[in-house]
C-alpha positions as CSV (number, residue, x, y, z in Angstrom):
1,X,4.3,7.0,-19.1
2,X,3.9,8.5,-15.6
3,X,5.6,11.4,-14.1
4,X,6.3,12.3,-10.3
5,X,4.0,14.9,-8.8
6,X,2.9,16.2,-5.3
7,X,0.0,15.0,-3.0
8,X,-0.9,16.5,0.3
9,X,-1.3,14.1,3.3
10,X,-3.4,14.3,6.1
11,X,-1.6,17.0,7.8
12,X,-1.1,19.1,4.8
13,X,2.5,17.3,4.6
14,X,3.3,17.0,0.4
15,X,5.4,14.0,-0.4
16,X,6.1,13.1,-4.0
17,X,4.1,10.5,-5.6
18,X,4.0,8.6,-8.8
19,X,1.2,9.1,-11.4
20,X,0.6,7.1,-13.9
21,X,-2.9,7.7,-15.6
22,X,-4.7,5.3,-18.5
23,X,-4.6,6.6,-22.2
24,X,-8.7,7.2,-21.5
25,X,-11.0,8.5,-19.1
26,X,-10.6,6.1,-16.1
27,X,-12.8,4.0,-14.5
28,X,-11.4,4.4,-11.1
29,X,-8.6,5.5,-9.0
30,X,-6.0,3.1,-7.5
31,X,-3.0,3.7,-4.8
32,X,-0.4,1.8,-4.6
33,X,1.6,1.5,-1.5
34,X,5.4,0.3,-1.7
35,X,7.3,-1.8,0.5
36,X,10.2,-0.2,2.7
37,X,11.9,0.5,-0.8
38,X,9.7,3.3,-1.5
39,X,8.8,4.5,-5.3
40,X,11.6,2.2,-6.9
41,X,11.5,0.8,-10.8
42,X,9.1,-2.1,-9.6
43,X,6.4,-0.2,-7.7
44,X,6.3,2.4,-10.8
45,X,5.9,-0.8,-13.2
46,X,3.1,-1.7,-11.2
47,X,1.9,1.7,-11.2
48,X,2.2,1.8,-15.0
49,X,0.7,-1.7,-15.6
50,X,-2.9,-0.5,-13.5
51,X,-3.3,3.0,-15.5
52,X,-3.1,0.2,-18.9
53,X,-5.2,-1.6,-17.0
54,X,-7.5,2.1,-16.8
55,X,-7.1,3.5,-13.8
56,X,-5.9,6.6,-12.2
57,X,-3.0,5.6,-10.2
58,X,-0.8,7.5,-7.4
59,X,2.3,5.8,-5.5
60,X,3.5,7.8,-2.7
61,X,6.3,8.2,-1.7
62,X,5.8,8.0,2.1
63,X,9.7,7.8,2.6
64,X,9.6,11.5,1.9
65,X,8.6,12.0,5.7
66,X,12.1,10.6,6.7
67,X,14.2,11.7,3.7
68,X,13.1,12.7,0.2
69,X,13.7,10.9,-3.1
70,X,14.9,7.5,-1.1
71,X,14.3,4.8,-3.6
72,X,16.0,1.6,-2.6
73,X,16.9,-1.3,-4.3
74,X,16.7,-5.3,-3.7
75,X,19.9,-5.9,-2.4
76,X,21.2,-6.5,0.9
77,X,22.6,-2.9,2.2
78,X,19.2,-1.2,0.8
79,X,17.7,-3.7,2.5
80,X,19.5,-3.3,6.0
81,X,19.1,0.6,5.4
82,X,15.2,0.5,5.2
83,X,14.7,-1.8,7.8
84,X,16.9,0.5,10.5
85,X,15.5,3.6,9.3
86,X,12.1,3.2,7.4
87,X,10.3,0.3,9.0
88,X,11.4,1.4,12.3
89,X,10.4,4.8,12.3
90,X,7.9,5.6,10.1
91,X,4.2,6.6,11.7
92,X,2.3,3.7,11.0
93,X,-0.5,5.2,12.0
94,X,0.3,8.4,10.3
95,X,1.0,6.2,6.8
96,X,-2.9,4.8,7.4
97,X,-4.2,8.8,7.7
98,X,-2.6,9.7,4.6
99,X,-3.3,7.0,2.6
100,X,-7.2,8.2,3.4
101,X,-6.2,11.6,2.4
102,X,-4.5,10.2,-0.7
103,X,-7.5,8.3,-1.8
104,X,-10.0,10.7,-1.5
105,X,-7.9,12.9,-4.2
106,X,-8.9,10.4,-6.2
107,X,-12.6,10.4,-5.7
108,X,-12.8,12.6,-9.0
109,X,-12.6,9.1,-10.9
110,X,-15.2,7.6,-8.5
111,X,-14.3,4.6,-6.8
112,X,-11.3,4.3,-5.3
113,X,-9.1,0.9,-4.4
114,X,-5.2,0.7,-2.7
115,X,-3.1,-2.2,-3.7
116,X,0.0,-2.3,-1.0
117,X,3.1,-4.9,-0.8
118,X,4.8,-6.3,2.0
119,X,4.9,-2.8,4.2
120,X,2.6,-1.3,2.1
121,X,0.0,-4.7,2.4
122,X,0.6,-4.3,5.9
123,X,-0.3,-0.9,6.3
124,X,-3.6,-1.6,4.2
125,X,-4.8,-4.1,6.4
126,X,-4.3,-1.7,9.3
127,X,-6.4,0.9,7.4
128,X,-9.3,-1.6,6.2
129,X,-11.6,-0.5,9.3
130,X,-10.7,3.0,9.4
131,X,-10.6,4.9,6.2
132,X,-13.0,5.3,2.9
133,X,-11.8,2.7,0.3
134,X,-14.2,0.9,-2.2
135,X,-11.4,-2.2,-2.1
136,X,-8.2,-2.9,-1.2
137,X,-5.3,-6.1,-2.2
138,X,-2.4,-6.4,0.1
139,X,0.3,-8.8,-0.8
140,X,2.7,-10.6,2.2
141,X,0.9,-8.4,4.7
142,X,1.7,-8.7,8.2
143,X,-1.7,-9.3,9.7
144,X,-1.3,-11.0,12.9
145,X,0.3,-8.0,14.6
146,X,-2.9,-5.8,14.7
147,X,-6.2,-6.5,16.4
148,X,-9.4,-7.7,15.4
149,X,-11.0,-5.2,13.0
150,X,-14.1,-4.7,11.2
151,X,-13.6,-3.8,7.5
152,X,-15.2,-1.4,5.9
153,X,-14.7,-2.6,2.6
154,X,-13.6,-6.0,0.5
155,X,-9.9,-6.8,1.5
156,X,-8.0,-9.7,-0.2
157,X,-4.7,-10.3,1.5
158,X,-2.0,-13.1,-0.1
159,X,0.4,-14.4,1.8
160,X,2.9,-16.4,0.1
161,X,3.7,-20.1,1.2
162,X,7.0,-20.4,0.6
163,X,8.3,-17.3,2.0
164,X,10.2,-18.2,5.5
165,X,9.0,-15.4,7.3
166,X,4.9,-16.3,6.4
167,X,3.9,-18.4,9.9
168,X,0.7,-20.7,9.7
169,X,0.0,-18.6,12.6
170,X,-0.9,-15.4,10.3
171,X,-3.3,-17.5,8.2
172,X,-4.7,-18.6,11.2
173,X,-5.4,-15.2,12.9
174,X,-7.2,-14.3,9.4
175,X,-9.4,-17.8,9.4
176,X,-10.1,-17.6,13.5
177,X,-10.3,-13.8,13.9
178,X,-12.0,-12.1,10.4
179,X,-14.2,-15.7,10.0
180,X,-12.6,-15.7,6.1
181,X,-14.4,-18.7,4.3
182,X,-11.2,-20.1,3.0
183,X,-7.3,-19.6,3.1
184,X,-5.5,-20.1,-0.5
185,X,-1.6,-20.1,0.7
């Protein structure tokens, strides 16, 4: 079972952040980003089901630079709440500096991966040709927003076919722009 603990951020900002860490030594380290809900019951499960899986996992909470302990759930005023105050405000650019900072406390297991969703996938994407992952997974990313990057390391990034906000435009940025071999939607 994890437990909530402090990391530092780029700027020496501490924000809270899930840990969850696997019953043995562990192979690598993980971070898990969460979508404009922040650290709520299903980022923590995920969190939970990677340190089974062996790693050493951290969720931040990067809310905590607009409020602490905000944990939001899937319904609509939570909903309407986080995207007036969290999506709208928060340093994007910031987010991508910590998330560095927050991986490399991780180096201690070796390699290190991020797994983000929706807000979180999006801010991975942003990060994959700036700071010092191994890997990273983004789920419903918003890709088509940000330029042309080089990555630095593998990046998968699913986008879901059915959802009404996923345009054929976003898998075509990815094909046209980052030359990806194939497109599974």
């Amino acid at each position: 079972m994890g437990e909530w603990t402090m990391v530092k951020a780029a700027d020496g900002f501490e924000m809270e952040a899930w840990r969850a860490m696997p019953r043995t030594k562990p192979k690598a380290g993980l971070v898990v980003l969460h979508e404009i809900f922040g650290v709520n019951p299903y980022i923590r499960e995920k969190a939970e089901f990677w340190a089974e899986q062996g790693y050493a996992v951290l969720a931040p909470r990067f809310w905590d630079r607009l409020e602490r302990g905000v944990e939001l759930d899937y319904v609509k005023a939570d909903a309407t709440r986080a995207r007036r105050s969290f999506s709208l405000v928060v340093d994007r650019e910031l987010a991508v500096r910590d998330l560095g900072a927050i991986a490399d406390g991780l180096r201690e297991w070796g390699k290190v991966g991020a797994m983000g969703y929706s807000w979180g996938g999006t801010t991975i994407w942003m990060a994959a040709g700036r700071i010092n992952l191994d890997c990273a997974v983004g789920y419903y990313a918003g890709t088509r927003k940000y330029s042309r990057m080089d990555t630095r390391f593998p990046v998968q990034i699913h986008l879901a076919g059915r959802d009404r906000r996923l345009e054929q435009a976003d898998v075509d940025f990815l094909k046209d722009e980052h030359q990806i071999g194939r497109a599974h939607v």
